[in-house]
C-alpha positions in Angstrom: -57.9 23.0 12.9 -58.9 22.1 16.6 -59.9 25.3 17.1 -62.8 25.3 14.3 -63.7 22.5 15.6 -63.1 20.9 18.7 -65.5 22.1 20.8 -68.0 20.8 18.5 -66.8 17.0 18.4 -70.6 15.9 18.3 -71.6 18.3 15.3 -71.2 16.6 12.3 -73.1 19.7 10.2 -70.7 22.2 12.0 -67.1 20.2 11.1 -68.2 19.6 8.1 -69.3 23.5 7.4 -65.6 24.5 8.6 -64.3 22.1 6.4 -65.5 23.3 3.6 -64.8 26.8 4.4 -61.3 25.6 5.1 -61.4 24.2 1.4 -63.1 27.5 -0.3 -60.2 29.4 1.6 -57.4 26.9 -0.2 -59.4 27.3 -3.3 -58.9 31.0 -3.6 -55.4 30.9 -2.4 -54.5 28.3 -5.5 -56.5 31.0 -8.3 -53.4 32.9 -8.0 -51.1 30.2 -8.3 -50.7 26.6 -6.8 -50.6 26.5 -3.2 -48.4 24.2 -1.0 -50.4 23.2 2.5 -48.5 21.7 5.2 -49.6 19.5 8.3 -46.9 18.1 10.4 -47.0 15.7 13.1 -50.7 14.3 12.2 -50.1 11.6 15.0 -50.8 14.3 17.5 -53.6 15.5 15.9 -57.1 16.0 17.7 -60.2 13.8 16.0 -61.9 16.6 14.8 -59.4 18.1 12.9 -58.6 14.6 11.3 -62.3 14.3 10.7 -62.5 17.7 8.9 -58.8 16.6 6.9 -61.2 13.7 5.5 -63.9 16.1 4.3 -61.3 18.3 3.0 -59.5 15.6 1.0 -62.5 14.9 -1.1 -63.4 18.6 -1.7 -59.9 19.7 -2.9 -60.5 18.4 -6.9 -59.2 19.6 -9.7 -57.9 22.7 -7.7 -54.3 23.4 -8.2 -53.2 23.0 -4.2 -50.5 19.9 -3.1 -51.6 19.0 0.7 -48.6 17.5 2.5 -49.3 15.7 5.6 -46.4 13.9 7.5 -47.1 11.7 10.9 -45.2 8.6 12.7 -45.6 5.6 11.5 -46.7 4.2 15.0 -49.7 6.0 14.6 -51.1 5.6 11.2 -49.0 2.0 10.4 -50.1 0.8 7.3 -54.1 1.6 6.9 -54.2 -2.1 6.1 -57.5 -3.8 6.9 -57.8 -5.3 10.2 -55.6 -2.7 12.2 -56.6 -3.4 16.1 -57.8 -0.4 17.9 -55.4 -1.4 20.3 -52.9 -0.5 18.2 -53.1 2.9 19.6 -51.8 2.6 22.6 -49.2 4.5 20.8 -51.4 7.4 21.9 -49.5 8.0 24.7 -46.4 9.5 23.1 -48.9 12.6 23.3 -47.8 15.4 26.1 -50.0 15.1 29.0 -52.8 17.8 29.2 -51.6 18.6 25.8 -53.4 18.3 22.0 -53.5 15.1 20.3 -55.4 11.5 20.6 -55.5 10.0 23.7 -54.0 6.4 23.9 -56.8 4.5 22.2 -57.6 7.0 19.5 -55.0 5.6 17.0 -58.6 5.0 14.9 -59.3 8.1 13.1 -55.7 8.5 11.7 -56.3 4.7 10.6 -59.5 5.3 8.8 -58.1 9.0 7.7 -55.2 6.8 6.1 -57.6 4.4 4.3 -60.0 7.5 2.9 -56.7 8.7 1.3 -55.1 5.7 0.3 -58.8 5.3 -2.0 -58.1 8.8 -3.8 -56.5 9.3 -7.0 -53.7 11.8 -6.8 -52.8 10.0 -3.1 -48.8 9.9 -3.4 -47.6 8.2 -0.2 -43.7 8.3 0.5 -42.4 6.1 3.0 -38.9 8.1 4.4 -35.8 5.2 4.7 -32.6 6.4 5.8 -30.1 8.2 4.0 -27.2 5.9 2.4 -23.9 6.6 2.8 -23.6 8.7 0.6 -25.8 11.4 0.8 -25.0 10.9 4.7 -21.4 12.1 3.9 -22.8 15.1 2.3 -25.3 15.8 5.4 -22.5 15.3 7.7 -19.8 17.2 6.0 -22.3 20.2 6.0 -22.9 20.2 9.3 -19.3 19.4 10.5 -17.6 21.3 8.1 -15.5 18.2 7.5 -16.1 15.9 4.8 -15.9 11.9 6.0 -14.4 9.3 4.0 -16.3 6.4 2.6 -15.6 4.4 6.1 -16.1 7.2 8.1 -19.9 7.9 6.4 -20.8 4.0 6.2 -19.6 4.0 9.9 -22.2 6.8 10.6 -25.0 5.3 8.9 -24.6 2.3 10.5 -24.8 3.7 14.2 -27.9 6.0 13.2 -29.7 3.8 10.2 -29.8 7.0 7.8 -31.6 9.0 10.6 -31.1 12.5 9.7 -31.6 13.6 13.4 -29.2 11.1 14.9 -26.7 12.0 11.4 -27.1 15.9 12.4 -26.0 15.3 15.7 -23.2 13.3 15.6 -22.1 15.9 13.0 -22.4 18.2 15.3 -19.9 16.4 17.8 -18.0 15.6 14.9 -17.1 19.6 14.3 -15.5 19.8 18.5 -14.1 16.3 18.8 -13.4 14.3 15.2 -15.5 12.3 13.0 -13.9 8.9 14.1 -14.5 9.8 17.7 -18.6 10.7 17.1 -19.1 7.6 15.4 -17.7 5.2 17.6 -19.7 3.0 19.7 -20.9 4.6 22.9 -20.7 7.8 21.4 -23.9 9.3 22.2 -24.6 12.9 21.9 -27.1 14.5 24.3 -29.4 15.9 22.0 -30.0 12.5 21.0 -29.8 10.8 24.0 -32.7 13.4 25.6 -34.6 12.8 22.5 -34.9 9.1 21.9 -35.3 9.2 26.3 -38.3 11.4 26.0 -39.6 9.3 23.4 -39.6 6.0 25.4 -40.6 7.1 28.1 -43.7 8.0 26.7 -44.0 4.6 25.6 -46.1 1.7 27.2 -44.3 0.2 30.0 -44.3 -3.3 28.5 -42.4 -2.1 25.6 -39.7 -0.6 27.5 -39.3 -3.5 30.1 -38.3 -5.0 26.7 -36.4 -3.1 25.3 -34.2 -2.6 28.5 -33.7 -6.7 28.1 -32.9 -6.1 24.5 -30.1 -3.7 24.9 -28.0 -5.7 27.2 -28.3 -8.7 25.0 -26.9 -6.5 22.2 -27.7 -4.9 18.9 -30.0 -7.8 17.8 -31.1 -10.5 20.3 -33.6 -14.1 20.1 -37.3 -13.2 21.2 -37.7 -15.7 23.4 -34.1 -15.0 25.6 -35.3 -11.4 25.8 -38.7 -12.4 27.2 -37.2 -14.5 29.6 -34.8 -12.0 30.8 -37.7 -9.1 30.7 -39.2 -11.5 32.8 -42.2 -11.5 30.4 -45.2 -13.8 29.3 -45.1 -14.9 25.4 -48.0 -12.4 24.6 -47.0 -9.5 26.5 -44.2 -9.8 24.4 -45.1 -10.3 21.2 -47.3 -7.0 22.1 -45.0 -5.3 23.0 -42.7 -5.9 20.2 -45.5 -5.0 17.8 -45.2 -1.7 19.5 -41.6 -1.0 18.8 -41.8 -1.8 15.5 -44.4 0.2 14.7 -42.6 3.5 16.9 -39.6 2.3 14.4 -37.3 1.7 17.4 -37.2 -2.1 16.8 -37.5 -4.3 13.6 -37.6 -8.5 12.8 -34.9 -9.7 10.5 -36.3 -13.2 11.5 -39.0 -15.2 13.1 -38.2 -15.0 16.7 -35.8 -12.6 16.6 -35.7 -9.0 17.4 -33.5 -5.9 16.6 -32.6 -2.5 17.1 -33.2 -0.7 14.4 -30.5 2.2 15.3 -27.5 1.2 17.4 -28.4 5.0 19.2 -31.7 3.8 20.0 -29.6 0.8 22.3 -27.1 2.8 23.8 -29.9 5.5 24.3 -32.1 2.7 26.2 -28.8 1.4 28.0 -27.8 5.1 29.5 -30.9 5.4 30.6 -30.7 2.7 32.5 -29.5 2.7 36.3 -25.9 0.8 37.2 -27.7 -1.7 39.5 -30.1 -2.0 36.8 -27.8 -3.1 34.1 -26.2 -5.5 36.1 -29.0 -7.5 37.4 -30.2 -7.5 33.8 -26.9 -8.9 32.6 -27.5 -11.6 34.9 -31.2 -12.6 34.1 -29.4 -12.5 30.2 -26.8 -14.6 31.0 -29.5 -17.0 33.0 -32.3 -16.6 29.7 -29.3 -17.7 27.9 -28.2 -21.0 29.3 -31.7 -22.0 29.6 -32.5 -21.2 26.1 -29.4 -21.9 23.9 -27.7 -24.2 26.7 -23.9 -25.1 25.2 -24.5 -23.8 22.1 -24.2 -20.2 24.1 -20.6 -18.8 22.7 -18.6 -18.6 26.1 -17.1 -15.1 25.3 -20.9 -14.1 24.7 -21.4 -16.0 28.4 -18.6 -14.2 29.9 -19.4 -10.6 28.8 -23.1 -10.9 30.3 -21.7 -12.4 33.5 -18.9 -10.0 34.0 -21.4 -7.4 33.4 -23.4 -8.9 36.0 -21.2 -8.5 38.2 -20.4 -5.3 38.6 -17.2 -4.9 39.2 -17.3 -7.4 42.5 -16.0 -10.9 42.7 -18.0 -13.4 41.8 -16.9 -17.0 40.9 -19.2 -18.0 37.9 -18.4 -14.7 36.5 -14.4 -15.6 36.5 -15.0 -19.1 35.5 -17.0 -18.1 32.5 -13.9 -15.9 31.8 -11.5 -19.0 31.8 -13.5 -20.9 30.0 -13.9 -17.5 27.0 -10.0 -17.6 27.3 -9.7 -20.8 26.9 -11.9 -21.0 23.4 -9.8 -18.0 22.3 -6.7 -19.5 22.8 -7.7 -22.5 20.9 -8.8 -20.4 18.2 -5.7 -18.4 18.1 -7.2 -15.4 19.2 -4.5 -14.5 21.8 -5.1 -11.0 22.5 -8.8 -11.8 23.5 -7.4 -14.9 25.5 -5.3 -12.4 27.1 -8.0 -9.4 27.8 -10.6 -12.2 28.7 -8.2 -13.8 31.1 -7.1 -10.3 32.5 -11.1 -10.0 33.3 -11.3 -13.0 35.0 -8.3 -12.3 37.0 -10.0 -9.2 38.4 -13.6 -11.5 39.2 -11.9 -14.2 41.2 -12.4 -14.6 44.6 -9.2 -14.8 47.2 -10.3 -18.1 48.1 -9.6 -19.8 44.9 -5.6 -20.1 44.2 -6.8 -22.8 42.0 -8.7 -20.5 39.3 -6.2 -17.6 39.7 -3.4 -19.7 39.0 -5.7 -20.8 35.9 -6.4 -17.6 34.7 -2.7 -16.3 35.0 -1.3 -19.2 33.1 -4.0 -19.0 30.0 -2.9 -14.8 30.1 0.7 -16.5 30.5 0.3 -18.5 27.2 -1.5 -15.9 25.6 1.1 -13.3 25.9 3.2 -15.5 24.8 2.0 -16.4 21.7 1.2 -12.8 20.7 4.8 -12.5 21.2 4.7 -10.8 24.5 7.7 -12.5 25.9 8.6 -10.4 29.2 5.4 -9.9 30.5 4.4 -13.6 29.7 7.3 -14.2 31.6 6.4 -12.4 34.4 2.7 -13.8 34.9 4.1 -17.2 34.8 6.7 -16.8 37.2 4.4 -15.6 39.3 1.6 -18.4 38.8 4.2 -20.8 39.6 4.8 -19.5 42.8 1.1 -19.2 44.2 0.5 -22.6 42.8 3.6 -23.7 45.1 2.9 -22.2 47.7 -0.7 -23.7 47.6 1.1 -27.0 47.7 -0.4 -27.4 43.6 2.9 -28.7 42.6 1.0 -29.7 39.1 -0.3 -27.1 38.1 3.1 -25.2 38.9 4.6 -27.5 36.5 1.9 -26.3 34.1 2.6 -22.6 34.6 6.6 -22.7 34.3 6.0 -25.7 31.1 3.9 -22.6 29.9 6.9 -20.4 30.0 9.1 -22.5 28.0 6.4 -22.4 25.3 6.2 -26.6 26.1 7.8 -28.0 22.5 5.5 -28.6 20.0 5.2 -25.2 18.8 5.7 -21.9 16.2 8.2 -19.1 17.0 7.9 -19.1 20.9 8.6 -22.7 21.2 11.3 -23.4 18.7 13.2 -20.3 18.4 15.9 -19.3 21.0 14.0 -16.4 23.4 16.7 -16.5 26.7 15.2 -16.8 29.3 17.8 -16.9 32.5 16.9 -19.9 34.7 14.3 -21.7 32.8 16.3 -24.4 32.0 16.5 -25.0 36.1 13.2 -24.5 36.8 11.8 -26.6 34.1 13.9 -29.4 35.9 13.1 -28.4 39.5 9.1 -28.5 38.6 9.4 -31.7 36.7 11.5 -33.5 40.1 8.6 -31.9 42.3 5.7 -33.7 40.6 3.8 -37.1 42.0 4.8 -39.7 40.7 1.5 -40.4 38.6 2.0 -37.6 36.4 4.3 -39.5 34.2 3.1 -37.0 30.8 3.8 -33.5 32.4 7.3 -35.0 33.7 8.3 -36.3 30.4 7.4 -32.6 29.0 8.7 -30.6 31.3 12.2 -32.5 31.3 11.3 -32.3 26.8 11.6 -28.6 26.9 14.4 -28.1 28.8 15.9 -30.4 26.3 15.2 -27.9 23.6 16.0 -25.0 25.7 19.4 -26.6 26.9 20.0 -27.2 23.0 20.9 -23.6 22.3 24.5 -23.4 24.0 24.0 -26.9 26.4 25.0 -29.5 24.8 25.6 -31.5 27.7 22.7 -30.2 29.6 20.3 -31.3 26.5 21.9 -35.0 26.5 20.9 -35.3 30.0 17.5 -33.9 29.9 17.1 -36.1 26.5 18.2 -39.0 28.4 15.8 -38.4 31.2 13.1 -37.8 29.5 13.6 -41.0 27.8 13.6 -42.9 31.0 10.2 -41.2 31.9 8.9 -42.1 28.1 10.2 -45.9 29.4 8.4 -45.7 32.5 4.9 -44.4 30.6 5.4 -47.5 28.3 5.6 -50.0 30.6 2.1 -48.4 32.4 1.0 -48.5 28.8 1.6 -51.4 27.0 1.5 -51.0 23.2 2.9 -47.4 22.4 6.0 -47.5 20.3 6.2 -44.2 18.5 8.4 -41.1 20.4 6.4 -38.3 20.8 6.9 -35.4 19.3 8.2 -33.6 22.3 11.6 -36.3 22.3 11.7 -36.3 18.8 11.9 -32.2 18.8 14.6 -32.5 21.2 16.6 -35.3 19.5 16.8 -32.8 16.0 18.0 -29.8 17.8 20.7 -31.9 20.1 21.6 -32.7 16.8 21.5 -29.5 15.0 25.5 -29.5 13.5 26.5 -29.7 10.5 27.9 -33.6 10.1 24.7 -34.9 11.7 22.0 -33.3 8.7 21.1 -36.7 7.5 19.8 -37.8 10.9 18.1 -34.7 11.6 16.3 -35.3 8.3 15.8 -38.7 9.6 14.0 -37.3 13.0 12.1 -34.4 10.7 10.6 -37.3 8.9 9.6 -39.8 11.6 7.9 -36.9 13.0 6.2 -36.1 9.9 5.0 -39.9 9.1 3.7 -39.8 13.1 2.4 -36.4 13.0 -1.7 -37.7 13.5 -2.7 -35.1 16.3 -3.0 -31.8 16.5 -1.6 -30.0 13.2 1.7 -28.4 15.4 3.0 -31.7 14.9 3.1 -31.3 11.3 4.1 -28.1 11.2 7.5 -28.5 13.2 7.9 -31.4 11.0 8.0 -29.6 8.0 9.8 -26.4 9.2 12.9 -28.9 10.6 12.6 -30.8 7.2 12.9 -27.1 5.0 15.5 -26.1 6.9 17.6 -29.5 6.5 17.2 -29.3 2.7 18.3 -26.1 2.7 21.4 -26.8 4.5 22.0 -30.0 2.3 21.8 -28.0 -0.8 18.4 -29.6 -2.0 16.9 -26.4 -2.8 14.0 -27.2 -4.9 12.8 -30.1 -2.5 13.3 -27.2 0.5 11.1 -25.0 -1.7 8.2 -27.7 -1.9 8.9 -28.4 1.8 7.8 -25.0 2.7 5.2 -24.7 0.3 3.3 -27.7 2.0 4.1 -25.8 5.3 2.5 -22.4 4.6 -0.5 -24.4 2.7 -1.0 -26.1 6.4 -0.6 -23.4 7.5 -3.5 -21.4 6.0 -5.9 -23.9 6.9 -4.5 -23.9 10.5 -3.8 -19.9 10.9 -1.8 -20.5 14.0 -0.4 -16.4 14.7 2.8 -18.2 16.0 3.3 -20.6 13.6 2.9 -17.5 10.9 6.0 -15.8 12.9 7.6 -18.6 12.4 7.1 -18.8 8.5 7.6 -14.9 8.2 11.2 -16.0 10.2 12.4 -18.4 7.4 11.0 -15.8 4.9 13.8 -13.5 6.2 16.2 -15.7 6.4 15.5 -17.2 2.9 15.7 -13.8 1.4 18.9 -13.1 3.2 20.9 -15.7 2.5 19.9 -14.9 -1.3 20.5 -11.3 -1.1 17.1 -10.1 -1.2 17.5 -7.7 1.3 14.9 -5.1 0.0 12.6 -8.2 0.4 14.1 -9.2 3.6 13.4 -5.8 5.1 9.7 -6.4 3.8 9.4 -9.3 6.2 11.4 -7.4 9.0 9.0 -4.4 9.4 6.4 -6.9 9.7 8.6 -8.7 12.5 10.2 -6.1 13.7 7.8 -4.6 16.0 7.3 -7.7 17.9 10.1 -10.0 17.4 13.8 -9.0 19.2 17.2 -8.9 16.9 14.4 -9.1 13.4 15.1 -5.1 12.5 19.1 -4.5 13.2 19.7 -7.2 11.8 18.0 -7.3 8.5 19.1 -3.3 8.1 22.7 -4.4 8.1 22.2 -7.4 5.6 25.4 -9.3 6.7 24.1 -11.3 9.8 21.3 -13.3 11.7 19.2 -12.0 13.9 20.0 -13.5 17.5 16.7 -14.7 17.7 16.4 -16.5 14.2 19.4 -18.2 15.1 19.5 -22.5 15.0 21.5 -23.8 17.6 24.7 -25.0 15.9 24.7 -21.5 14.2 24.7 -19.7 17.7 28.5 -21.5 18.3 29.6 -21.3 14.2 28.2 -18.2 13.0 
């Protein structure tokens, strides 16, 4: 309608004389049957053809004709009372030297929106994403293959129900697969180019934030993004009002901020430069401390500082990573230990043996635990060299302790895993230490009790014996302590593991149970050596409550190695009671990660080698 009237923008009489012309024409359209008028993209309309939409509303009574008028919400918002003219700074999402408002004309679409809202046949639909389902359909029209259930809730959660984004990734879907275009990252370039375009027409304060936004993540605390943006309070709060109102943004919460498509981040985050993202990630990782101090989750911590980095060294960046391994570990997370670790490993500097041999034993024990026995092996061996040959004879005895699995422990620390040699260099890196560090002696010398126990005998009555004297030498600096620790106690059961000597392995199992205070390994070893006793004496019910008690410990403590330690006497309990249907359940659960689990169970006679208690490894 700017044509009618946009040269006229001062001539109320004129507008209004094209408006109702406009109306008479709609009027004699609709004599011959309703008529369906349709204005698109009312955002980027000019004033006078809003102003003449207003005149028209009101005429058009009674007359069979359905006006249709779509816009962005950025422009119109709400038509609530009170809407700042400032508001329409929005205005400049309009083309340059094109049609439309200009960046503070966001008015007349407000007041347009206000006229309408007053007149009786006003229906006002406000367009929400698709839900999974229909996205499914959508995306199975476009792609010519239908999505699962997952596969469409995956979709609409990258694109919020967005039909645009859904079309698109549909249409990646059809050349690659529909797993592939709705995985994270994914972004297809129709998209990308779009959402782009649009911020870029945005207000710079809005996109300063929204850069600080996305490398927080999909949803991020206000006031760590306006630190990192490097932004006043206000600026802020403007400028979130802004993307919230373009739909790019949304508040779940006071004080908190988030995207409302994950496109719309990864769109904002491609645009971004490399050098860019990285100095970001650091101002995040800085806004984060400051604001949230410990309370900061230190894999969240690491990930911002790695980013930071870049790819180059950088010592905070591979502390941060020990420290994210470290909280994995202890949460049993050991393939996150492991990758967070291998990060760190790649950030260290060359003049820190100390931290590399750090990281390499926490990957070490990691490994490990997620049954990873060769190449845990390997890293250890290795971290016990450089530690030696930095003169760091403790934390060498650390690393080749962590190969042995030290003693209180699940499957990798009670179960025979041969290991050619450790037995020695458990030894040589417990004669090597100063003579202040009594504890890592006394377990050092502990494990290769245990170890030696598994075809040693004599070996594992000489380590036991040492390790006493050590335990001796610890009391007398310590005045008071009685009890045997777990790690001699451990070592005493399995020296002792033949059939004549059951009752004082029970005996051992349950001083260790009645002393097992600390952490819940304690326990657990406790009450695997106490099942397996019973089971040997005969006392099958009590062995049944035994192990009971164990995996109800265990669910509280969900220790992965501990569990491949139940799943172990799961297999062995259904072997020896010729379950082997049931056994073989267990074993393709052990099989892929556990040696001698699989040929074993498949032939139903014997033990696997690696399930195998010590006295059975000379009777058997």
């Amino acid at each position: 309608m700017g044509a009618f009237g946009a040269s006229r923008d001062g001539d109320g009489p004129v507008r209004f004389e094209v408006a109702l012309a406009i109306g008479r024409h709609l009027a004699d359209l609709a004599s011959a049957g309703p008529v369906l008028a349709l204005l698109e993209d009312l955002h980027w309309a000019d004033p006078a053809s809003i102003a003449m939409l207003e005149i028209l509303a009101g005429e058009l009574t009674d007359v069979p004709v359905l006006l249709v008028c779509s816009f962005r919400p950025e422009r119109g918002g709400k038509a609530t009372p009170g809407d700042h003219a400032d508001d329409g700074d929005l205005g400049a999402a309009v083309p340059a030297g094109g049609r439309g408002q200009s960046p503070r004309d966001g008015e007349p679409l407000r007041r347009l929106l206000g006229v309408l809202a007053r007149h009786p046949a006003l229906t006002r639909v406000e367009l929400a994403g698709l839900p999974p389902t229909d996205v499914g359909r959508l995306s199975g029209a476009v792609s010519g293959m239908a999505p699962t259930p997952e596969q469409a809730e995956a979709v609409r959660h990258r694109t919020a129900g967005n039909p645009f984004f859904i079309v698109e990734l549909a249409r990646l879907a059809a050349t690659t697969s529909v797993d592939q275009a709705a995985a994270a990252g994914t972004l297809p370039t129709g998209v990308r180019d779009t959402v782009l375009a649009r911020l870029a027409a945005m207000p710079a304060g809005m996109t300063t934030l929204l850069a600080a936004a996305a490398v927080v993540g999909r949803e991020a605390a206000l006031p760590v993004v306006t630190a990192a943006a490097g932004m006043t309070q206000a600026a802020a709060l403007d400028a979130v009002d802004i993307a919230v109102a373009a739909g790019l943004a949304d508040v779940p919460a006071p004080g908190r901020l988030r995207f409302t498509h994950d496109i719309v981040r990864e769109a904002v985050l491609v645009g971004m430069g490399t050098a860019e993202r990285a100095r970001l990630a650091g101002l995040v990782a800085d806004a984060l401390v400051a604001h949230q101090g410990a309370s900061v989750p230190a894999a969240v911590l690491a990930h911002h500082l790695r980013a930071a980095a870049a790819g180059h060294t950088d010592l905070r960046a591979a502390q941060a990573q020990a420290t994210a391994a470290r909280a994995a570990l202890a949460q049993f997370a050991f393939e996150d230990a492991a990758t967070l670790a291998g990060h760190g490993l790649d950030l260290v500097p060359g003049d820190h043996p100390d931290l590399l041999v750090d990281l390499m034993v926490i990957r070490g024990e990691a490994l490990r635990r997620s049954a990873d026995f060769a190449e845990a092996q390997q890293v250890l061996t290795e971290a016990a060299r450089i530690a030696t040959a930095n003169g760091d004879t403790v934390r060498a005895g650390l690393a080749t302790l962590t190969r042995a699995g030290d003693v209180v422990g699940g499957y990798s620390s009670l179960f025979y895993v041969p290991v050619p040699g450790l037995i020695t260099d458990l030894d040589a890196a417990a004669a090597a230490l100063p003579a202040a560090e009594r504890d890592l002696r006394f377990r050092l010398l502990a494990a290769a009790a245990v170890r030696a126990c598994y075809g040693e005998p004599e070996a594992a009555s000489r380590l036991i014996r040492r390790a006493a004297e050590v335990l001796a030498g610890q009391r007398a600096a310590r005045p008071g302590t009685t009890d045997e620790p777990a790690g001699l106690l451990i070592a005493r059961a399995l020296a002792a593991w033949t059939p004549q000597h059951a009752g004082l392995r029970l005996a051992i199992a349950d001083t260790l149970l009645a002393t097992a205070d600390g952490p819940p390994g304690g326990e657990l070893v406790a009450r695997h050596l106490r099942r397996a006793v019973l089971w040997e004496l005969g006392q099958v019910e009590a062995a049944e409550g035994e192990s009971a008690a164990f995996s109800r410990r265990l669910r509280q403590v969900r220790d992965p190695d501990f569990g491949l330690l139940d799943r172990c006497w799961q297999a062995m309990h259904h072997l020896y009671a010729g379950r082997y249907d049931q056994a073989a359940e267990v074993a393709a659960v052990l099989g892929g990660s556990l040696p001698g689990v699989r040929s074993a169970v498949s032939s139903g006679r014997t033990w696997p080698t690696s399930l195998r208690v010590p006295w059975n490894r000379s009777t058997s």
